[in-house]
C-alpha positions as CSV (number, residue, x, y, z in Angstrom):
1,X,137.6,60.8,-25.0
2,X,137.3,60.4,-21.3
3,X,135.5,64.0,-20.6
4,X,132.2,62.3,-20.7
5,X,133.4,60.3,-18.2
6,X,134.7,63.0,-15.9
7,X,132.2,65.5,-17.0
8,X,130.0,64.8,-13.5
9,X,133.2,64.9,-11.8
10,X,133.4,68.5,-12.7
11,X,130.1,69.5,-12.3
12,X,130.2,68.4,-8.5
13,X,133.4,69.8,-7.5
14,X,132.4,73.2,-9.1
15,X,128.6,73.0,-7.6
16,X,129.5,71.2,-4.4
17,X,127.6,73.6,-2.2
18,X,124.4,73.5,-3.9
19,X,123.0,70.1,-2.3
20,X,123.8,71.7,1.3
21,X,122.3,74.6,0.6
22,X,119.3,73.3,-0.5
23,X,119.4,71.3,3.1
24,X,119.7,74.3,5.0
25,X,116.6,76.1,3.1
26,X,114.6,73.1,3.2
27,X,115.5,73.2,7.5
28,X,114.6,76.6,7.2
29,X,110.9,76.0,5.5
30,X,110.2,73.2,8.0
31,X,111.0,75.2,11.0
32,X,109.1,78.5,9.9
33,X,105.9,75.8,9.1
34,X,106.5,73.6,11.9
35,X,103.6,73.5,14.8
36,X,105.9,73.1,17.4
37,X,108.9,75.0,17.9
38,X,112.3,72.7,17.6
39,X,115.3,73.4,19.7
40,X,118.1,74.7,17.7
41,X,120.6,72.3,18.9
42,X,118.7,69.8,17.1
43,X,118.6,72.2,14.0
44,X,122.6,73.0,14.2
45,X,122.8,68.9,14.5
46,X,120.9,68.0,11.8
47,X,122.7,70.8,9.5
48,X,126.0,69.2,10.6
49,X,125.5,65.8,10.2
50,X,124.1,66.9,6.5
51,X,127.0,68.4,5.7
52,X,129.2,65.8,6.8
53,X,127.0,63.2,5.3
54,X,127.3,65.0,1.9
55,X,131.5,65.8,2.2
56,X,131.8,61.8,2.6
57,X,129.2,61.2,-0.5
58,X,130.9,63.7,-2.4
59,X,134.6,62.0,-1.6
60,X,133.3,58.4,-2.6
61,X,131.8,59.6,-5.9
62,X,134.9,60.8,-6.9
63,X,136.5,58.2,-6.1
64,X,135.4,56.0,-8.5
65,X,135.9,58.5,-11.1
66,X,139.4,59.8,-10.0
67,X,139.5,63.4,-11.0
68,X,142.6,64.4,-13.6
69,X,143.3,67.1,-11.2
70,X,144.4,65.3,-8.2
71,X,148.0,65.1,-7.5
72,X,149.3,61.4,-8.4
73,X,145.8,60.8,-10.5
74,X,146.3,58.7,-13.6
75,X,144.5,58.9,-17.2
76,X,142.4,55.9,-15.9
77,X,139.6,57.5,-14.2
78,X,138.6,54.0,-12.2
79,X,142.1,53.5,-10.6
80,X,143.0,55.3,-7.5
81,X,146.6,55.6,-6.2
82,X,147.1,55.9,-2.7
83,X,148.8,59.3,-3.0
84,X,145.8,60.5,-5.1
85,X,143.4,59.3,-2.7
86,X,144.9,60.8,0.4
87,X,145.4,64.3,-2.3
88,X,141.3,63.3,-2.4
89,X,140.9,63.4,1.3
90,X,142.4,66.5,1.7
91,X,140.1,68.3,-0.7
92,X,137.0,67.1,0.8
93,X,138.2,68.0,4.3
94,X,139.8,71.6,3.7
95,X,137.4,72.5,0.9
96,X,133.7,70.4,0.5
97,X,133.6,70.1,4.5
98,X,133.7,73.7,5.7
99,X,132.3,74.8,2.3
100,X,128.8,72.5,2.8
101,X,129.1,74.3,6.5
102,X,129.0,77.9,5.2
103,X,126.7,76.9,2.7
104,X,124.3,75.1,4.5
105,X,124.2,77.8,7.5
106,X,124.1,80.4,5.2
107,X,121.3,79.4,3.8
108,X,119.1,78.6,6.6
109,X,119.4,82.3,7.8
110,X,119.2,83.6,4.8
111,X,115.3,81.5,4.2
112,X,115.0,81.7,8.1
113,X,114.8,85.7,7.3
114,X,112.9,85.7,4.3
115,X,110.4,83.4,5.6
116,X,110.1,85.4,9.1
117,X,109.0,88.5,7.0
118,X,106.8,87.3,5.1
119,X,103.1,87.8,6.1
120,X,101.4,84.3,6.5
């Protein structure tokens, strides 16, 4: 009965790297069009604080909707035990964190590229 519930739960820890990448190709566009060439420290700290931005969104979604697969998680998908939180924490830090990274820098190369061979 609860699947429903959980359902977008799912669907965000399976897809977590799509938002990021998405970022990165949209930096990517916006450099390639840009009039003025942008410094890529400001590129690399922009991609970063994306990611990050989207590991702590992605961590305070769920939550509220406690996964079932969390260590210490109960049938109730609104209550959050500490040890489930913390069981939380840890997968948006070893997983979504470095994961939005990769994906994000992967694909603003991989646009970067594309976009840089392609005739204007």
């Amino acid at each position: 009965m609860l699947l429903p519930d959980r359902l977008p739960s799912l669907v965000l820890l399976v897809a977590f790297w799509i938002p990021p990448a998405v970022a990165g190709a949209a930096a990517a566009g916006l450099v390639h069009r840009g009039a003025t060439r942008v410094r890529p420290a400001l590129i690399c700290t922009a991609l970063a604080l994306a990611a990050l931005g989207w590991s702590l969104a992605w961590f305070f979604f769920h939550l509220g909707r406690m996964p079932p697969y969390l260590p210490g998680a109960t049938r109730e998908p609104t209550y959050a035990p500490s040890e489930a939180v913390a069981g939380l924490a840890v997968v948006a830090g070893a997983l979504v964190l470095p994961g939005s990274v990769i994906a994000c820098v992967l694909a603003f190369r991989r646009c970067g590229r594309s976009l840089r061979h392609t005739p204007a």
